[in-house]
C-alpha positions in Angstrom: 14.8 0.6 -52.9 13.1 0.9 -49.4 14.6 -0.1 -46.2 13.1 -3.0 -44.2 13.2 -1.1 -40.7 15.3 -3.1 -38.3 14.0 -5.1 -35.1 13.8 -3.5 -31.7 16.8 -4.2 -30.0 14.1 -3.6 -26.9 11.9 -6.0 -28.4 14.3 -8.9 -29.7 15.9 -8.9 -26.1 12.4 -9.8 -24.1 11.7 -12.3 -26.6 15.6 -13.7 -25.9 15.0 -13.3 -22.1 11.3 -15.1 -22.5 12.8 -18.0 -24.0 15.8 -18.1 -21.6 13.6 -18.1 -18.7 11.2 -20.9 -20.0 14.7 -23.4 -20.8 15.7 -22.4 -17.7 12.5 -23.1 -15.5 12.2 -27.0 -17.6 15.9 -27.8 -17.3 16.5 -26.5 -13.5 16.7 -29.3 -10.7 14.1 -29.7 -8.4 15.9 -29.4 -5.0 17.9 -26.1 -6.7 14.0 -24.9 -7.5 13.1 -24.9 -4.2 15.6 -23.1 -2.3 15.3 -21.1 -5.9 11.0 -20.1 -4.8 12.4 -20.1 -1.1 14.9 -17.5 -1.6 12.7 -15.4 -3.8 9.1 -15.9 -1.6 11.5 -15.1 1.8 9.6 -12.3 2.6 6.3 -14.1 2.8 4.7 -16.8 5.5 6.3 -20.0 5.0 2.8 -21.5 4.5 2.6 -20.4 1.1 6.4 -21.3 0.0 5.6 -24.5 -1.9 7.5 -27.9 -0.2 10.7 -29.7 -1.3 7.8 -32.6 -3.1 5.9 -29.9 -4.8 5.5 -29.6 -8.5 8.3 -27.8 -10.5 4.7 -26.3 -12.4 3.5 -25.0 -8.7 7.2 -23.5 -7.7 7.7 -21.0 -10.8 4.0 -20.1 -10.4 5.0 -19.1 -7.0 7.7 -17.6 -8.0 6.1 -15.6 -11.2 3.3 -14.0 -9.1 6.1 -12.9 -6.7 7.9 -11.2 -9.3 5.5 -9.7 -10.5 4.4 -8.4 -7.0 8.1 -7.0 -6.7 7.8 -5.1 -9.9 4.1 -3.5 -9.1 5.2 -2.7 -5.5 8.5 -1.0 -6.7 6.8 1.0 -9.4 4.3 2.5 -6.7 7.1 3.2 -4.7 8.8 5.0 -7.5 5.3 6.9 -8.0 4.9 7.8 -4.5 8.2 9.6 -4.3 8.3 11.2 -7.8 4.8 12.5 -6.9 6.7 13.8 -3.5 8.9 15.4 -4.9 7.2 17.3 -7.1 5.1 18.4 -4.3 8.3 19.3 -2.6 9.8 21.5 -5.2 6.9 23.5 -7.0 7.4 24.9 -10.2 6.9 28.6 -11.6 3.7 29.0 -13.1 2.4 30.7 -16.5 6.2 30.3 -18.0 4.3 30.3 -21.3 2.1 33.1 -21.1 5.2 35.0 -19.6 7.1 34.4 -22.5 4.7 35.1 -25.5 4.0 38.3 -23.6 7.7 39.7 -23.5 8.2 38.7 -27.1 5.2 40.7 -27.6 6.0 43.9 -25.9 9.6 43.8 -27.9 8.0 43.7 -31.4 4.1 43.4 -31.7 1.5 45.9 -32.1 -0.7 47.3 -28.8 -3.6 44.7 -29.6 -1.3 42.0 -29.9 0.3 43.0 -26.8 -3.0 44.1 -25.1 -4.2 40.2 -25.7 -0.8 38.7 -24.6 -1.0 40.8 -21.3 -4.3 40.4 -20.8 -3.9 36.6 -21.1 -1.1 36.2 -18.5 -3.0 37.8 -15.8 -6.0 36.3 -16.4 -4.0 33.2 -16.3 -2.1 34.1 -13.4 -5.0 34.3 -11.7 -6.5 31.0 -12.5 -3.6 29.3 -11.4 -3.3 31.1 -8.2 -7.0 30.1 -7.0 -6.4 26.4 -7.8 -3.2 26.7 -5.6 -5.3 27.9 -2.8 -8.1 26.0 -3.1 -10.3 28.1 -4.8 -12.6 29.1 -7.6 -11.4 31.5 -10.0 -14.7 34.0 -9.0 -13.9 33.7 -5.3 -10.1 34.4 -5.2 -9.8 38.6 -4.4 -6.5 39.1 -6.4 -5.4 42.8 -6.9 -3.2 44.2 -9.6 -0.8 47.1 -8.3 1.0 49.4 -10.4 2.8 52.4 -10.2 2.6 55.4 -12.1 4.7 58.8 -12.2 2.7 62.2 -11.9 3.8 63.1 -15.8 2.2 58.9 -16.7 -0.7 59.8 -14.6 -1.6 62.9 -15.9 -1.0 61.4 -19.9 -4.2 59.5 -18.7 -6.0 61.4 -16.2 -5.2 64.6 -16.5 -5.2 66.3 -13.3 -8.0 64.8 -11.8 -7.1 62.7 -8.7 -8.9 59.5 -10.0 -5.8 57.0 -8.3 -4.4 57.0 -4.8 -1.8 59.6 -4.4 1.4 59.3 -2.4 2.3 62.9 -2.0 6.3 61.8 -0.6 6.9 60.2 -3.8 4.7 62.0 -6.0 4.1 58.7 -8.1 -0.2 57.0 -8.3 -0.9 53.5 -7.6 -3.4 51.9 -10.1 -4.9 48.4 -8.6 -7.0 46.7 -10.7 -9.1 43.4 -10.2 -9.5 41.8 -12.8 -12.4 39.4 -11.9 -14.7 42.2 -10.2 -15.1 45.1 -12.2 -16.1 47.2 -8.8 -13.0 49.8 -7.5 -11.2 49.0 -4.9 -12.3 49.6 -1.5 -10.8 52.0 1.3 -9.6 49.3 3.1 -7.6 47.3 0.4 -6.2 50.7 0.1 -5.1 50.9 3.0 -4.2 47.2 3.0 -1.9 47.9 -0.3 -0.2 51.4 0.6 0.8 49.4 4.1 2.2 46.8 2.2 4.3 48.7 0.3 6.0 50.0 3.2 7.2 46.6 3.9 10.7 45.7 3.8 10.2 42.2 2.3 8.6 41.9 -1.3 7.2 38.6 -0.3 4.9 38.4 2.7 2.1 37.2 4.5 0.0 38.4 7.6 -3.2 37.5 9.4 -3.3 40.5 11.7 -5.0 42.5 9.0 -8.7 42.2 10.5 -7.4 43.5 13.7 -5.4 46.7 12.4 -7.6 47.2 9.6 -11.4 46.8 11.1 -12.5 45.6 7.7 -13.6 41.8 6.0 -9.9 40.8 5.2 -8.5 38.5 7.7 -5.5 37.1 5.3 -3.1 38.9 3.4 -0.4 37.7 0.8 1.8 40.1 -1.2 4.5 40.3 -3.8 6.2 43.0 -5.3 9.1 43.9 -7.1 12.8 44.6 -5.7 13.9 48.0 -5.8 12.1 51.1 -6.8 8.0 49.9 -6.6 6.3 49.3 -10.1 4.6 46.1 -10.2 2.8 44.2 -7.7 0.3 41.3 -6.6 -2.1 41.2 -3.6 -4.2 38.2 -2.4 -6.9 39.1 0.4 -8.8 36.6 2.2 -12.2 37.0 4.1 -11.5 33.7 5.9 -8.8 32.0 8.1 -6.9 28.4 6.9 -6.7 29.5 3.4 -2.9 30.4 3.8 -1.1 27.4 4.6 2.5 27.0 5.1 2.9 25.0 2.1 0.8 26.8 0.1 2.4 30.0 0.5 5.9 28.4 0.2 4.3 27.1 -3.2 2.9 30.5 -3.8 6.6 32.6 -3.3 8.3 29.9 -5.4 5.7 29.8 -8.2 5.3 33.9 -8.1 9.1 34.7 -7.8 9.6 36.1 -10.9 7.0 39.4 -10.4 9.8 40.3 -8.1 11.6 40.5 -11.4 8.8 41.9 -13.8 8.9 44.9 -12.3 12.3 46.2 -13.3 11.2 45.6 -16.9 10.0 49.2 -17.5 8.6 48.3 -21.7 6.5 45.7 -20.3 5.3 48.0 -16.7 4.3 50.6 -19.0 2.5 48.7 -21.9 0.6 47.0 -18.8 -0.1 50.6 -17.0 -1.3 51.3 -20.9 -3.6 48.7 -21.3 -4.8 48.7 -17.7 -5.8 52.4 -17.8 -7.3 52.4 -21.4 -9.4 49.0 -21.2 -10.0 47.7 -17.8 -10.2 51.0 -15.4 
């Protein structure tokens, strides 16, 4: 036989505390009623805190609409701060895509991981414009990865198509994704520079002047260790890095500092980079 679902415990107890507060409103005295409305309206102009001769009707109207500004102004409060605080503590992005892509590398075939790769850069990508303000076709994002001579030559023979670091015999590959044009001689140069960095999170605005070129902003973030994955964000205008944006940037970036060390997943995505988007 079916089960009659049981009441709301939620739902009986309003109904309880409804009916409590309606016995209580008819059967409460009318001098208690008024210090009642002038305890509860004490934050308000005595000019609208009904008198001691007032109707009981006109006291608990007073009193209801008071309440009920308490609640509203308590839940906006409550909004205002949650919303602060998410502000204040920004999450990593593309956790997801991340995901589906590592499970992919581990046991899927090279389209399945092409398409999962492919996805989570493209996605990064997205994301990282909205953070900045940006459209998706204006943000100048760069790729950079590291190959070894023996990689490089399994893909480009000996032709010296990448730029070559002759101290550590190893080729950077840096890809845009969103312009299909090669990267210039200055982002280069911008890119090698940062490498030589100590810190695989930084910022500068002194590129225009050492570099003579369009960038004026420059955000990077590479792995720890030995190079092998990286991210670079140029900028042709000043005010686009902001401290909180870049704070949100390092914190919502902070695992390509990881990536990197993942050497399956660097060399599926030197793979796919070389083969469909060079």
């Amino acid at each position: 036989m079916e089960q009659r679902p049981l009441l709301n415990v939620t739902f009986v107890s309003s109904i309880l505390g409804i009916i409590s507060f309606f016995i209580f409103m008819i059967t409460l005295p009318e001098k208690s009623l008024h210090l009642l409305s002038g305890f509860i309206l004490f934050p308000f102009s005595e000019k609208i805190i009904p008198g001691a001769d007032s109707h009981k009707l006109l006291h608990w109207l007073a009193i209801v609409v008071s309440i009920g500004f308490y609640i509203i102004f308590s839940l906006g409060l409550v909004k205002l701060l949650y919303k602060k605080e998410n502000k204040s503590y920004p999450k990593i992005i593309c956790q997801d895509e991340i995901a589906a892509m590592l499970d992919a590398v581990e046991s899927s075939t090279d389209f399945h991981i092409n398409e999962k790769i492919i996805h989570f850069m493209n996605e990064f990508d997205k994301t990282t414009a909205q953070m900045f303000g940006m459209d998706r076709k204006d943000l100048k994002s760069l790729w950079v990865l590291q190959m070894g001579q023996r990689e490089y030559e399994q893909y480009f023979g000996k032709s010296k198509v990448g730029r070559y670091d002759n101290e550590n015999k190893t080729y950077l590959c840096i890809v845009d994704l969103n312009d299909e044009s090669h990267p210039t001689e200055e982002e280069k140069r911008i890119i090698q520079w940062a490498l030589r960095q100590p810190n695989p999170q930084f910022w500068d605005d002194r590129i225009k002047r050492n570099f003579r070129g369009v960038h004026k902003e420059f955000v990077f973030v590479r792995n720890y260790g030995e190079f092998r994955l990286g991210y670079a964000l140029l900028f042709n205008q000043y005010g686009k890095v902001t401290e909180e944006r870049l704070k949100q940037f390092h914190i919502a970036s902070s695992y390509l500092m990881l990536l990197g060390k993942i050497d399956n997943l660097t060399e599926k995505m030197v793979k796919y980079i070389v083969e469909k988007v060079v």
